[in-house]
N, C-alpha and C positions, 0 to 999 in steps of 0.2 A: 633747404627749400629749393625747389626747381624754379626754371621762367617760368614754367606750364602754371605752378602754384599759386603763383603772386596776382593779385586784382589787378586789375588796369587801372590803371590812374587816369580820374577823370580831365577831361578837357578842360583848361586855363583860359579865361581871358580879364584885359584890363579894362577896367571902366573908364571913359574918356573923359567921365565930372571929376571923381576923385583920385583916379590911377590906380584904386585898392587892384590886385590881385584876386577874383577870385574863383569859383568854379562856375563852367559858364550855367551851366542849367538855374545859377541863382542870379542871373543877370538880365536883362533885357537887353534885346536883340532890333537894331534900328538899322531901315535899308527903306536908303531912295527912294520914292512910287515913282520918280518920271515925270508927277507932273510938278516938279518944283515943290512938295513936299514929303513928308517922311511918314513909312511905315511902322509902328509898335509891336513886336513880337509877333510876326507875322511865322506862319507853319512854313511855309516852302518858298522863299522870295527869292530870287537868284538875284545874285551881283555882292557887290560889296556890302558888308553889314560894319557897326558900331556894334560896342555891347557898352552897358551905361547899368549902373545899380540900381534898382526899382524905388527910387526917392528922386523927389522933386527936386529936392536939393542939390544932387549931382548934375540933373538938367539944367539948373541955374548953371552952376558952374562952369559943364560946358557950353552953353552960352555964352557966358561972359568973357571966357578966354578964347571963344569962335574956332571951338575943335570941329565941330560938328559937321561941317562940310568937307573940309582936310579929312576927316577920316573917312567921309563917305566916300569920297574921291571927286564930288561934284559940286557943281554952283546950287545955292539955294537961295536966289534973292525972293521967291517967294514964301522963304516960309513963314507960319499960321505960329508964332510962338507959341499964344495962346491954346490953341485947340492942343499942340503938343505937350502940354502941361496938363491939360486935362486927360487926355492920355494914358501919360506915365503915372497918374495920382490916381486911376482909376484900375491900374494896375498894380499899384501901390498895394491900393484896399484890395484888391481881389487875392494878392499873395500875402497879406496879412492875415485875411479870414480862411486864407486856407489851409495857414499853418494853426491857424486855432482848432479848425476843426478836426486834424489829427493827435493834437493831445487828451490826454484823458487824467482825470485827476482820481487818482484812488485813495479810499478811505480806509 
């Protein structure tokens, strides 16, 4: 097999809740707004991003160990926990249902 051959391996990143490893397009994607709180998978945000697993649970987590700013690279003494949890869980369900609705169950 040549280079020319082989697929491109897609792009890595780590979650900042759990540490998992994994390909970014299944992660969510978190970057500062500037005014003291955070963006949720935003299309084109420039600056520093987080990526974080699309469960609640890993937002707990970095929470609790206070990665969240450290990674962003900024202060966040305003952030809206709340509203960010609604967020991530609202993204949760959106890539839940959308993997549903690409399966098909044959008979």
């Amino acid at each position: 097999m040549t280079a020319d051959s082989t697929p491109a391996q897609e792009p890595r990143r780590t979650c900042i809740g759990c540490r998992a490893v994994r390909e970014q397009r299944r992660l969510l994607r978190l970057v500062a707004d500037g005014a003291g709180g955070v963006a949720v998978n935003p299309r084109r945000a420039t600056g520093r991003g987080a990526y974080l697993c699309p469960s609640v649970a890993c937002l707990e987590e970095a929470l609790r160990r206070n990665v969240l700013s450290r990674a962003l690279g900024v202060d966040l003494p305003g952030l809206n926990a709340p509203a960010l949890r609604q967020r991530v869980s609202a993204e949760e369900d959106r890539l839940k249902a959308a993997e549903g609705v690409g399966k098909h169950t044959g008979s």
